[in-house]
ROSE-4610 file (N, C-alpha, C; in Angstrom, 1 decimal, always signed):
// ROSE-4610
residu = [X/X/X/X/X/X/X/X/X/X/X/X/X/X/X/X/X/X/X/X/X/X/X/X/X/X/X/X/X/X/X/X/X/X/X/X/X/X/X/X/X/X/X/X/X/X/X/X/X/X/X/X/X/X/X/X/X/X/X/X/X/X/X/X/X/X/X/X/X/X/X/X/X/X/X/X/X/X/X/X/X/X/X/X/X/X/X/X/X/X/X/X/X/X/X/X/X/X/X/X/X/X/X/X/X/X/X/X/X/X/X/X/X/X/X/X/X/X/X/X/X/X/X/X/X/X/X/X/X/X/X/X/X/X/X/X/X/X/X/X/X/X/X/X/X/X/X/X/X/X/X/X/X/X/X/X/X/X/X/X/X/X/X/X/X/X/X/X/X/X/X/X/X/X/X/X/X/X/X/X/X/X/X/X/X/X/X/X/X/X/X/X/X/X/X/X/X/X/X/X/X/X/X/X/X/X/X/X/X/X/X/X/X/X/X/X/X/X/X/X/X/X/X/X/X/X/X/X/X/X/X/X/X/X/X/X/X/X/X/X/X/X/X/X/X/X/X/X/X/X/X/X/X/X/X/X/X/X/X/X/X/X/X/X/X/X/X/X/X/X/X/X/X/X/X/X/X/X/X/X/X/X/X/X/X/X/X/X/X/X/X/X/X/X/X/X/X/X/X/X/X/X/X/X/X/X/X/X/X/X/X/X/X/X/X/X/X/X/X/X/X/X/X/X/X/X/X/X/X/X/X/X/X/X/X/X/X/X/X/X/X/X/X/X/X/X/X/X/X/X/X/X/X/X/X/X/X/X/X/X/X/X/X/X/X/X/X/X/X/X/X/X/X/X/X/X/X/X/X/X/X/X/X/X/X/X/X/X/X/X/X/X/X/X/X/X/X/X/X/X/X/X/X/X/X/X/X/X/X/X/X/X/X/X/X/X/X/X/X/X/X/X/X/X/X/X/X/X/X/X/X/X/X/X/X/X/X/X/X/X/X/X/X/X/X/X/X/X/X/X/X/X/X/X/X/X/X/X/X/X/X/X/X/X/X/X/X/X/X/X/X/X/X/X/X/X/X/X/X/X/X/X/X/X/X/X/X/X/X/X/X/X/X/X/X/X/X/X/X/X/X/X/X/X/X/X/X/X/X/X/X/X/X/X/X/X/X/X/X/X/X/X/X/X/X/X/X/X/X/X/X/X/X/X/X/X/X/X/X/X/X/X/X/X/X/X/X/X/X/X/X/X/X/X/X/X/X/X/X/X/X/X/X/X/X/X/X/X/X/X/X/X/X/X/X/X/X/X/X/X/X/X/X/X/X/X/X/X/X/X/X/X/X/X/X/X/X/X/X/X/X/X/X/X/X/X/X/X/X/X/X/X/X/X/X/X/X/X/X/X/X/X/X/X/X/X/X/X/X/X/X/X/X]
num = [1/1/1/2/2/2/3/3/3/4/4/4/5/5/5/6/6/6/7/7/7/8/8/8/9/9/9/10/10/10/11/11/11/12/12/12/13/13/13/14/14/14/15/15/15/16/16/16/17/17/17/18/18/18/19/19/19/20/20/20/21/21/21/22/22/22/23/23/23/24/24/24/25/25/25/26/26/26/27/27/27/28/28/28/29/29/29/30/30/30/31/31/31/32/32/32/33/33/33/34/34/34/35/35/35/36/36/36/37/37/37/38/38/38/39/39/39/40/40/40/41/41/41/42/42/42/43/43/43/44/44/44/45/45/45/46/46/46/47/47/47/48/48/48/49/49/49/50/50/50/51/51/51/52/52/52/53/53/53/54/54/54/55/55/55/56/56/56/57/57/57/58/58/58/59/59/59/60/60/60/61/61/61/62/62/62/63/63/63/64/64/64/65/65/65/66/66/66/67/67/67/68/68/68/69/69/69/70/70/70/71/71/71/72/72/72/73/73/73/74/74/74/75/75/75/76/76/76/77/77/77/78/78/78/79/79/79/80/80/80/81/81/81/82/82/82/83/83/83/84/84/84/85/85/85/86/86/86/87/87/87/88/88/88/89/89/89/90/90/90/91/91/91/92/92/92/93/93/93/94/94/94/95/95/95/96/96/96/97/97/97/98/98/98/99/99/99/100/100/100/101/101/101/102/102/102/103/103/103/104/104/104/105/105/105/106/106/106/107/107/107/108/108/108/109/109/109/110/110/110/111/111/111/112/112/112/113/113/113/114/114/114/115/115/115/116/116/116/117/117/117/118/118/118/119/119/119/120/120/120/121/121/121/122/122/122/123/123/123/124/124/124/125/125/125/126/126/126/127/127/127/128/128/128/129/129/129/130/130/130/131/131/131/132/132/132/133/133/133/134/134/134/135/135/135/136/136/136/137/137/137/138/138/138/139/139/139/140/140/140/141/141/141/142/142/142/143/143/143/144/144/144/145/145/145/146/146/146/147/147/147/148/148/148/149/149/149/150/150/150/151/151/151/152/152/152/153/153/153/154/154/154/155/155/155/156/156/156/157/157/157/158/158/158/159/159/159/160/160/160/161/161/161/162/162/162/163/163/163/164/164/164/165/165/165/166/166/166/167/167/167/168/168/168/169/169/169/170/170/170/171/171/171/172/172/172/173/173/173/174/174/174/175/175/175/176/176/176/177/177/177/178/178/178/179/179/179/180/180/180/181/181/181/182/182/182/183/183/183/184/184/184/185/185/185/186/186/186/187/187/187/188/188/188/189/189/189/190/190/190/191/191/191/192/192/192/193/193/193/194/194/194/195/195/195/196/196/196/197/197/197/198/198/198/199/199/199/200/200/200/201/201/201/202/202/202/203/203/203/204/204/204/205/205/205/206/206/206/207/207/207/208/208/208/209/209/209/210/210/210/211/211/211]
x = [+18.2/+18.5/+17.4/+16.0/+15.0/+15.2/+15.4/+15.3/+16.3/+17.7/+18.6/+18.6/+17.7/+17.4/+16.5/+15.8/+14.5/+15.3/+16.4/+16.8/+17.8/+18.4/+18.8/+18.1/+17.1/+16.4/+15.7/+15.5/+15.3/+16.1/+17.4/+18.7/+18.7/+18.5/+18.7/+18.1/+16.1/+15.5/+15.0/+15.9/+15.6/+16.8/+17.9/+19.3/+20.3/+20.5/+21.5/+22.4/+23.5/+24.4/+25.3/+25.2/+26.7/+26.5/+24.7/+24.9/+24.7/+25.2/+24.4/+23.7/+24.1/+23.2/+23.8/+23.0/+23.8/+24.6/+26.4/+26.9/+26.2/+25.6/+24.5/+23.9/+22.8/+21.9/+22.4/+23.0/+23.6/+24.2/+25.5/+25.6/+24.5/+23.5/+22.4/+22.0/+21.7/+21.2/+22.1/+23.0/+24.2/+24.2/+23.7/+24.0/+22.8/+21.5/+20.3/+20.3/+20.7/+20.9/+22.2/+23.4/+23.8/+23.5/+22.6/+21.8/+20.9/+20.5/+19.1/+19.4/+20.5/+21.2/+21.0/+22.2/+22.1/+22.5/+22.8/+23.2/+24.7/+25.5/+26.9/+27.7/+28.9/+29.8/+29.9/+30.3/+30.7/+31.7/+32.7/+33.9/+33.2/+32.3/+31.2/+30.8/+29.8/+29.3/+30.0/+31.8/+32.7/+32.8/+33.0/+33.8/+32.9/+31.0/+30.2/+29.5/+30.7/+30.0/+30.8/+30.4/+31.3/+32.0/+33.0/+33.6/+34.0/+33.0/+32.5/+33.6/+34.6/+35.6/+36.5/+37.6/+38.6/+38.2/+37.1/+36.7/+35.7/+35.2/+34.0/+34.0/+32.7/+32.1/+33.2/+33.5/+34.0/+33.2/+34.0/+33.1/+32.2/+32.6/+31.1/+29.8/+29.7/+28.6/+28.2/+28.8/+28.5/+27.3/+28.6/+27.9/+26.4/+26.6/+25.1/+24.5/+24.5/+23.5/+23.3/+24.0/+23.9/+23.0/+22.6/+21.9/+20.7/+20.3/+19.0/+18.2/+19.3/+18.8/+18.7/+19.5/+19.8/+19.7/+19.4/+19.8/+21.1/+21.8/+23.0/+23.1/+23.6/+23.4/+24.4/+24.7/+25.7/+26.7/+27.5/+28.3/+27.9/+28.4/+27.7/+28.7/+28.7/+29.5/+28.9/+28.9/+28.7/+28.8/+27.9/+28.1/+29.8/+30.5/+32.2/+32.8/+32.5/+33.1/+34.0/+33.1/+34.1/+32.8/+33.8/+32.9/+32.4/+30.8/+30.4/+30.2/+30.8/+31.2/+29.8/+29.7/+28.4/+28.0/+26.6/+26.3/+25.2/+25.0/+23.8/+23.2/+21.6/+20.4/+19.8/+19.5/+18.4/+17.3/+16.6/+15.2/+13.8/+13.2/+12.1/+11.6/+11.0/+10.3/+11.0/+12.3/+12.7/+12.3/+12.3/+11.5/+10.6/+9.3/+8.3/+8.8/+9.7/+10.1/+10.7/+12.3/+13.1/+14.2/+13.7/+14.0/+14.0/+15.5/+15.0/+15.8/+15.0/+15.4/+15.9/+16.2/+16.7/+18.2/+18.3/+19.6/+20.1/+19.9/+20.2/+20.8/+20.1/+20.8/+21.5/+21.5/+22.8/+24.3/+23.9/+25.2/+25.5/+25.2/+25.1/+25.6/+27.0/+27.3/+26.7/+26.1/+25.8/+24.3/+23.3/+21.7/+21.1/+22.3/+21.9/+21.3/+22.0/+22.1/+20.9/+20.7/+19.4/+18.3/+18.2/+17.1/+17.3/+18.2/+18.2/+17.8/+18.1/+17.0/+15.2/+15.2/+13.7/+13.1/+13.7/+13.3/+13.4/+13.9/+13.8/+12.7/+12.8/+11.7/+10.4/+10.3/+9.1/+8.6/+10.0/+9.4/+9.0/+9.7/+8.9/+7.4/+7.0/+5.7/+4.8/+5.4/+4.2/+4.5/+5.4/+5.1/+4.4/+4.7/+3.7/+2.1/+1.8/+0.7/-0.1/+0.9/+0.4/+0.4/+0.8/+0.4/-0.1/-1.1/-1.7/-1.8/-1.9/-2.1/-0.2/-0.6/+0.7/+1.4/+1.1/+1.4/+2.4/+3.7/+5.1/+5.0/+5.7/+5.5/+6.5/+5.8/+6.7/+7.9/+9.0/+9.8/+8.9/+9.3/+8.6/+9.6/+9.5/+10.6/+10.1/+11.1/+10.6/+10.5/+9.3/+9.4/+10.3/+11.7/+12.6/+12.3/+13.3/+12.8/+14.7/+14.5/+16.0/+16.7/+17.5/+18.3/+19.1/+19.0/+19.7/+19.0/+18.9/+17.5/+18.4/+19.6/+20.0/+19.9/+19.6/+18.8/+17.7/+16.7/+15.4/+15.2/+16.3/+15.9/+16.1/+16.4/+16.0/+14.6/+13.6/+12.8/+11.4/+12.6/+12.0/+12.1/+12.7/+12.3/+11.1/+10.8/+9.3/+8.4/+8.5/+7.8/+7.8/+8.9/+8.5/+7.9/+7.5/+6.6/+7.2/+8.6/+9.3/+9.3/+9.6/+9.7/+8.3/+7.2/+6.0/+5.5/+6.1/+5.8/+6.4/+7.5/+8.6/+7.7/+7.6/+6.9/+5.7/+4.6/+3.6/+4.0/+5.0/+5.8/+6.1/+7.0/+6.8/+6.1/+4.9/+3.7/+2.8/+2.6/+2.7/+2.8/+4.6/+5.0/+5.2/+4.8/+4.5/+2.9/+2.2/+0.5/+1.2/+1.7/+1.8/+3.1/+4.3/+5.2/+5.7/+5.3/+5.5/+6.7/+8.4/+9.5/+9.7/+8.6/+8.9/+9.1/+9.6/+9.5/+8.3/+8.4/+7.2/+8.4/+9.7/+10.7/+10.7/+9.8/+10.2/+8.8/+7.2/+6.7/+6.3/+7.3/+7.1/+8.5/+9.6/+10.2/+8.9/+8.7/+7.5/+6.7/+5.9/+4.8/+5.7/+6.6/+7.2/+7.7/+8.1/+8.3/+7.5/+6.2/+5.2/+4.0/+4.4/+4.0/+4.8/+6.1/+6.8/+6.6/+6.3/+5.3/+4.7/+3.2/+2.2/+2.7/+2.9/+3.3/+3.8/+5.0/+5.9/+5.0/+3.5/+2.6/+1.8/+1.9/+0.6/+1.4/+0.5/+1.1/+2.3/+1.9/+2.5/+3.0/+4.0/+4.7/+5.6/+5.4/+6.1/+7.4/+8.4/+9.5/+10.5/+9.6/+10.4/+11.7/+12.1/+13.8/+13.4/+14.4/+14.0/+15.3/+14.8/+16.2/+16.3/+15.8/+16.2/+17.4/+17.6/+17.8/+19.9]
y = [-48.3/-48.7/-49.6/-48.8/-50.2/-51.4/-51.5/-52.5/-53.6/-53.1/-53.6/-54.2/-53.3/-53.8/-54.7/-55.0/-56.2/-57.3/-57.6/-58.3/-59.0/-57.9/-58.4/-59.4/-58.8/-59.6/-60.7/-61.0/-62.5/-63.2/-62.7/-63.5/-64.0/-63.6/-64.1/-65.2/-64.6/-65.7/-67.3/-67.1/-68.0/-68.1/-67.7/-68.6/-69.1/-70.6/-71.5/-72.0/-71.1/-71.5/-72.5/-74.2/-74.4/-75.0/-74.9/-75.1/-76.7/-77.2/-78.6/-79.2/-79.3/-80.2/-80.9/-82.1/-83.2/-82.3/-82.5/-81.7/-82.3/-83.3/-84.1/-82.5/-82.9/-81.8/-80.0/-79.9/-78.2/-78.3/-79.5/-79.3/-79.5/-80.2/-80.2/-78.9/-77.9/-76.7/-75.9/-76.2/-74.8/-75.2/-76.5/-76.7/-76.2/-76.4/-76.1/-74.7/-74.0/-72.5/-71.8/-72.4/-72.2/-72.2/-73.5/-73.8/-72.8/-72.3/-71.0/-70.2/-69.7/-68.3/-68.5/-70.0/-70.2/-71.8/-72.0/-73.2/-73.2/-74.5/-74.3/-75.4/-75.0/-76.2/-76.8/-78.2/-78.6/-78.1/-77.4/-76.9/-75.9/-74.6/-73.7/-74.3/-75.6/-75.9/-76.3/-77.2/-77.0/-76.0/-74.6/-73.8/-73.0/-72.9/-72.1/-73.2/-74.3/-74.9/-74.8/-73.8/-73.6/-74.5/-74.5/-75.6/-75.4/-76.2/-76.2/-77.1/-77.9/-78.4/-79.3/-79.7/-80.1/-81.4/-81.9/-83.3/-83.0/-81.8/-81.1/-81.9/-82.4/-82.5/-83.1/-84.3/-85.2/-85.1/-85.9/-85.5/-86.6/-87.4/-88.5/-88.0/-87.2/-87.4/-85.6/-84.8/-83.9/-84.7/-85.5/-86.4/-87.0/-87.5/-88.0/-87.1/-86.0/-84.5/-84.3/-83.9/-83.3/-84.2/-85.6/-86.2/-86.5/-85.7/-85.9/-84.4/-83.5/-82.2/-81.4/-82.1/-81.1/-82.2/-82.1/-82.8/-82.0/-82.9/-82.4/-82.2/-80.8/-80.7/-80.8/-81.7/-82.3/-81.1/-81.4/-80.2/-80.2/-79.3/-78.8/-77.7/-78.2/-77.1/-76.0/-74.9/-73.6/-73.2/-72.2/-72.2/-72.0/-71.2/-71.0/-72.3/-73.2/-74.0/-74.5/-73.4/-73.7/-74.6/-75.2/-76.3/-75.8/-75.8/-75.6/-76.7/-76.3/-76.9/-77.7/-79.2/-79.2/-78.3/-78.3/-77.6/-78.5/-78.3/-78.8/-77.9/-78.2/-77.4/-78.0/-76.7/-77.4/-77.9/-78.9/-79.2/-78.4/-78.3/-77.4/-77.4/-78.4/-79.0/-78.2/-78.5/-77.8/-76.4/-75.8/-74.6/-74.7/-75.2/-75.2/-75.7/-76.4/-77.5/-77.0/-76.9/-76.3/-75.1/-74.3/-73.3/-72.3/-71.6/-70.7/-69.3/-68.3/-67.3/-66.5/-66.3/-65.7/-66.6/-67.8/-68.3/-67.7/-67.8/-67.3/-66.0/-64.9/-63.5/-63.4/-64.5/-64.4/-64.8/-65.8/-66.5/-65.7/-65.3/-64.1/-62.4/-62.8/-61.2/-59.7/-60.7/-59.3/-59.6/-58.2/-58.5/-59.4/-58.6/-59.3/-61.1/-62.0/-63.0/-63.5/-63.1/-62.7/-62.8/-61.4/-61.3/-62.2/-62.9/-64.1/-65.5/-65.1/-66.9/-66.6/-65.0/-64.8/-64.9/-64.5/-64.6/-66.4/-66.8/-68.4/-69.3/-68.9/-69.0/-68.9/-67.3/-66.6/-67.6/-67.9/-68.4/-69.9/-70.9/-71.9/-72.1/-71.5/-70.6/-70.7/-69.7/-69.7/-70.2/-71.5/-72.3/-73.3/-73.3/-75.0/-74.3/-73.1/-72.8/-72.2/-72.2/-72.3/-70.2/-69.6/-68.3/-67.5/-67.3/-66.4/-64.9/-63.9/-63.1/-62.4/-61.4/-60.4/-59.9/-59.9/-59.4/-59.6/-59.0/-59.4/-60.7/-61.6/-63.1/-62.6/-62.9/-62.8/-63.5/-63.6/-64.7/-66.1/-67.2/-68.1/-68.3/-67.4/-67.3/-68.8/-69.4/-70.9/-70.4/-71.2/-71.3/-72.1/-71.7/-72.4/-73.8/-74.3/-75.6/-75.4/-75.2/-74.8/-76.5/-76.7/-77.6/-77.6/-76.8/-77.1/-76.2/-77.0/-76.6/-74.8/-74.7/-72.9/-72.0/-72.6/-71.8/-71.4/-72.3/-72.1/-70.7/-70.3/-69.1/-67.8/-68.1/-66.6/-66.2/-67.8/-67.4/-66.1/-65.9/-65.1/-63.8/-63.3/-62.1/-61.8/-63.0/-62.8/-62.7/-62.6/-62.2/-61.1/-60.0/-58.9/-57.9/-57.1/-56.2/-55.0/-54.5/-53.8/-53.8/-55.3/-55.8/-56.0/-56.3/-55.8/-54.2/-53.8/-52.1/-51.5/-52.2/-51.5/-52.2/-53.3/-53.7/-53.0/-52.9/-52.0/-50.5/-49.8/-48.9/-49.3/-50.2/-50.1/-50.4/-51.4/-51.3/-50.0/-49.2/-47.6/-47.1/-46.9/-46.2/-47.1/-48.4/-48.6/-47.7/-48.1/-47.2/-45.8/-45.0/-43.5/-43.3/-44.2/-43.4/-44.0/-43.1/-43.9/-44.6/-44.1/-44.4/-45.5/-46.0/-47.1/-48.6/-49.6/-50.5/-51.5/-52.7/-53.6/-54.7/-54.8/-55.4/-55.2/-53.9/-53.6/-54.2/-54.3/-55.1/-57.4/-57.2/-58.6/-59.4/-58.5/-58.8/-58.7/-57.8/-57.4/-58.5/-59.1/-59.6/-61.5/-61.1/-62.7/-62.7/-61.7/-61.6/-61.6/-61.6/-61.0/-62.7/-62.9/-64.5/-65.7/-65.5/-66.2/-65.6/-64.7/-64.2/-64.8/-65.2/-65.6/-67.0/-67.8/-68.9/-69.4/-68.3/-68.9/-68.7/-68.2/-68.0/-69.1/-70.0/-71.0/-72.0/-73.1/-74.1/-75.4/-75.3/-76.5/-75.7/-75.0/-73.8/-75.1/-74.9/-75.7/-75.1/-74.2/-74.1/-74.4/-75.6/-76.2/-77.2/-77.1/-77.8/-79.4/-79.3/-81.1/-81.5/-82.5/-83.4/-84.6/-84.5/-85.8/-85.4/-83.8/-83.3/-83.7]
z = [-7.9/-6.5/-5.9/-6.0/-5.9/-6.6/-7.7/-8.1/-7.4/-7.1/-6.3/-5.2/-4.3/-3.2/-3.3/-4.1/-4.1/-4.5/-5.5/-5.9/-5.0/-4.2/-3.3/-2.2/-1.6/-0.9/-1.5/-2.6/-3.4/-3.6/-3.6/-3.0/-2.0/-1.2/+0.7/+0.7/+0.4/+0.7/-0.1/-1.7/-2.6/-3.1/-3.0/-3.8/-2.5/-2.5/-1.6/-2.4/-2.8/-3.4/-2.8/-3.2/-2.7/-1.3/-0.5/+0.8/+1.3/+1.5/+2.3/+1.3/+0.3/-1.0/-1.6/-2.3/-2.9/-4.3/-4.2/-5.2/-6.6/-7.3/-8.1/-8.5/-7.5/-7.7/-8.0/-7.4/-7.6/-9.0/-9.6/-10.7/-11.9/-11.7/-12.5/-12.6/-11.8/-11.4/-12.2/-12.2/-12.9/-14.7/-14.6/-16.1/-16.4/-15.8/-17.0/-16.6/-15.3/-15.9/-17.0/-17.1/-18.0/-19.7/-20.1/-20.7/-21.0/-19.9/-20.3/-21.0/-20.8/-21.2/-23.1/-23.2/-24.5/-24.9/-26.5/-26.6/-26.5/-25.5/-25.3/-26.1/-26.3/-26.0/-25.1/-25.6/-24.1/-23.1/-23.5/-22.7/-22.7/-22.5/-22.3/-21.4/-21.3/-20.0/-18.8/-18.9/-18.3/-17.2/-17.9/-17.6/-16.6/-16.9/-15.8/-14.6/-14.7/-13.3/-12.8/-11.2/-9.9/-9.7/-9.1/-8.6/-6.4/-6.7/-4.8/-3.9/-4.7/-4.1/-5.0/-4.7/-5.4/-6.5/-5.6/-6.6/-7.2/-7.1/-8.6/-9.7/-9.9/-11.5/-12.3/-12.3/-12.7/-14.3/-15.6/-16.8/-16.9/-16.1/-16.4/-15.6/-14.8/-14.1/-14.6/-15.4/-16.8/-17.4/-17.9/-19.6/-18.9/-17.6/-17.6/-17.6/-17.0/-16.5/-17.8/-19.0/-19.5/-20.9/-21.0/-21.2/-20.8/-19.7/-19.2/-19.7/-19.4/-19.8/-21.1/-21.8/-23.3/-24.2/-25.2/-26.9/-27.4/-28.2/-28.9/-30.1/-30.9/-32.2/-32.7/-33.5/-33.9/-35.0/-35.0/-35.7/-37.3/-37.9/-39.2/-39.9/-41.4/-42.8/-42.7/-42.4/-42.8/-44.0/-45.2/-46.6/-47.3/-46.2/-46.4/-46.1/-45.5/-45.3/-44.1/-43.3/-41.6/-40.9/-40.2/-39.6/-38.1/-38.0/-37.1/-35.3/-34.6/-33.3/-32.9/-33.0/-32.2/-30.4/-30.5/-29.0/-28.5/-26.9/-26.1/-25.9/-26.4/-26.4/-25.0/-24.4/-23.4/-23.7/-23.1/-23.4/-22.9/-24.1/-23.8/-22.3/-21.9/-20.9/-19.9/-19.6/-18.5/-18.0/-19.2/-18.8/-18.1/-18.4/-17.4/-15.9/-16.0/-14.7/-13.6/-14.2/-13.2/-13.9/-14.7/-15.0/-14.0/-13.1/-12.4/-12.4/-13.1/-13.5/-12.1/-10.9/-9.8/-10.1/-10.3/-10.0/-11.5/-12.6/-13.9/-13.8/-12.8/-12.0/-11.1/-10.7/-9.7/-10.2/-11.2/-11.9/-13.2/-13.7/-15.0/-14.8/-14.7/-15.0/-15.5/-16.5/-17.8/-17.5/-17.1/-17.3/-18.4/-19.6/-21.1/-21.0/-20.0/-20.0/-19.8/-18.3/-17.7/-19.2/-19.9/-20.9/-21.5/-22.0/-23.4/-22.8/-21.0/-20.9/-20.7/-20.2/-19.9/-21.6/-22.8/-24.4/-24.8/-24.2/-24.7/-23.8/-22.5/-21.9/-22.3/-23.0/-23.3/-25.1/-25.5/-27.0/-26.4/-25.6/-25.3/-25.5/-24.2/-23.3/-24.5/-25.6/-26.6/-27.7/-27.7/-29.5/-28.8/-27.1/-26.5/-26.4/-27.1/-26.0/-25.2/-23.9/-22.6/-22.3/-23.1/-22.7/-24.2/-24.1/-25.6/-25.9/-25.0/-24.5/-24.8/-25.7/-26.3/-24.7/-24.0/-22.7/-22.2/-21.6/-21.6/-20.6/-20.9/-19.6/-18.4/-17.1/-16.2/-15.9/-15.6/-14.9/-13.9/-14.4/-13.8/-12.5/-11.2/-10.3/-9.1/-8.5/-8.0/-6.8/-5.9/-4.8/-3.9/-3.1/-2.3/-1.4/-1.8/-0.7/+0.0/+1.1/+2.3/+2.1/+2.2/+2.5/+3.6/+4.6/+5.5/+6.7/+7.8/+9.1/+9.3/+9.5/+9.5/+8.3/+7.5/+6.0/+6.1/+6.8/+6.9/+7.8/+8.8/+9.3/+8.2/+7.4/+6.5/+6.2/+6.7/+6.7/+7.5/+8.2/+9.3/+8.6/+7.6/+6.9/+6.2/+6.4/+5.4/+6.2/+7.5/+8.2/+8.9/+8.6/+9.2/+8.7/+9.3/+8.8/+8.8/+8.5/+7.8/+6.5/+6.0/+4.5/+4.5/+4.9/+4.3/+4.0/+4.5/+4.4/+3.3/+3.6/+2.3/+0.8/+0.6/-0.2/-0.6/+0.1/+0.1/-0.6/-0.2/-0.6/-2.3/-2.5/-3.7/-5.2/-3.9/-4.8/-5.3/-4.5/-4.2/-5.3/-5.0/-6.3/-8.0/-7.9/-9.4/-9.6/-9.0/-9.4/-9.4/-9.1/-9.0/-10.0/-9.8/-10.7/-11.9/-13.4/-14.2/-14.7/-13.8/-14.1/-13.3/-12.7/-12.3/-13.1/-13.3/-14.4/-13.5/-15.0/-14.9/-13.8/-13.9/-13.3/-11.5/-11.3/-9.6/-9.2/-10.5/-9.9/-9.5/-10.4/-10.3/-9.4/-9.1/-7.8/-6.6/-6.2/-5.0/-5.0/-6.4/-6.0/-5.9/-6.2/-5.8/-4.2/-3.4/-2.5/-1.5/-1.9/-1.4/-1.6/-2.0/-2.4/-1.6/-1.3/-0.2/+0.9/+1.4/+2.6/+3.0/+2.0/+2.6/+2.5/+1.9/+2.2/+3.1/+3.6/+4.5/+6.1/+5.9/+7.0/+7.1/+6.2/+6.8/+7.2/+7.6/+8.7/+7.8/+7.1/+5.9/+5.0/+5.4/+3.9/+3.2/+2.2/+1.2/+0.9/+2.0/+2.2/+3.0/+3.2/+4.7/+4.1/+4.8/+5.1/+4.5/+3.7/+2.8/+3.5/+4.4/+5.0/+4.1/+2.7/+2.5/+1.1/+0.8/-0.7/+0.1]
């Protein structure tokens, strides 16, 4: 139920499904989280982009997205002799970029999904490198940019000092209880990081009137 309720609240203040944004960009967003999960078909990638209105995602402006963001692996004989479907791989890079594991939980039914882009993520991470340390990797969760000036008031939850308390609370009980997971603290400390943010004078969550 903690864990729920945090995830919840990183909903509010970090996923704008669908709001006031170039439909461009949102479907780019649905494809490279689709992409995260695994490598698709093309009718796979089809089928997990929302459809926000009747003229949705036309297949040419797929095919371009899906050219910027994935390489194609061309289809292939299996030793029995059935022929394997080509798929689009995401591109590594994206991971670092715009990989965003909150939208990946919001769009993903099954946790399972969730784990298999935080494990592809994680093998990225360390054949480039950039994390050495056996230590489980966190979700690389994004900081929000609002798209629309009545979105930005969600950001007034990050300011109260209820949800700082509650927070504090269950920073709390990760030090004291061991059934708590490593999952309830790395919601908190991402929540708790758009806090402070959302406190200084130039929060880099301000309302992009140009997206």
């Amino acid at each position: 139920m903690l864990e729920s309720a945090l995830i919840t609240l990183c909903a509010i203040v970090g996923f704008q499904p669908n709001i006031a944004i170039r439909e461009t960009k949102q479907i780019r967003a649905e494809i490279i989280t689709t992409l995260a999960v695994a490598d698709r078909l093309y009718s796979e990638v089809e089928e997990n982009i929302p459809e926000t209105s009747p003229l949705s995602a036309n297949r040419k402006e797929i095919d371009t997205i899906l050219d910027e963001v994935s390489d194609f692996q061309t289809p292939s004989v299996e030793l029995l002799g059935h022929l394997q479907q080509g798929k689009y791989t995401i591109k590594g890079t994206l991971f670092k970029t715009e990989y965003d594991p909150l939208h990946v939980m919001m769009r993903c039914t099954k946790r399972a999904n969730f784990q298999n882009s935080l494990e592809r993520f994680t093998n990225y991470v360390k054949h480039e490198g950039l994390f050495k340390s056996d230590y489980p990797i966190w979700p690389p969760f994004r900081i929000p940019t609002y798209y629309h000036p009545q979105m930005s008031n969600v950001q007034h939850i990050l300011q109260s000092g209820v949800l700082h308390h509650f927070l504090f609370l269950c920073l709390n009980a990760y030090l004291n209880d061991k059934s708590i997971t490593e999952n309830i603290l790395y919601f908190t400390v991402y929540l708790l990081e758009l806090s402070l943010l959302n406190a200084e004078d130039t929060s880099p969550m301000a309302v992009d009137e140009n997206s």
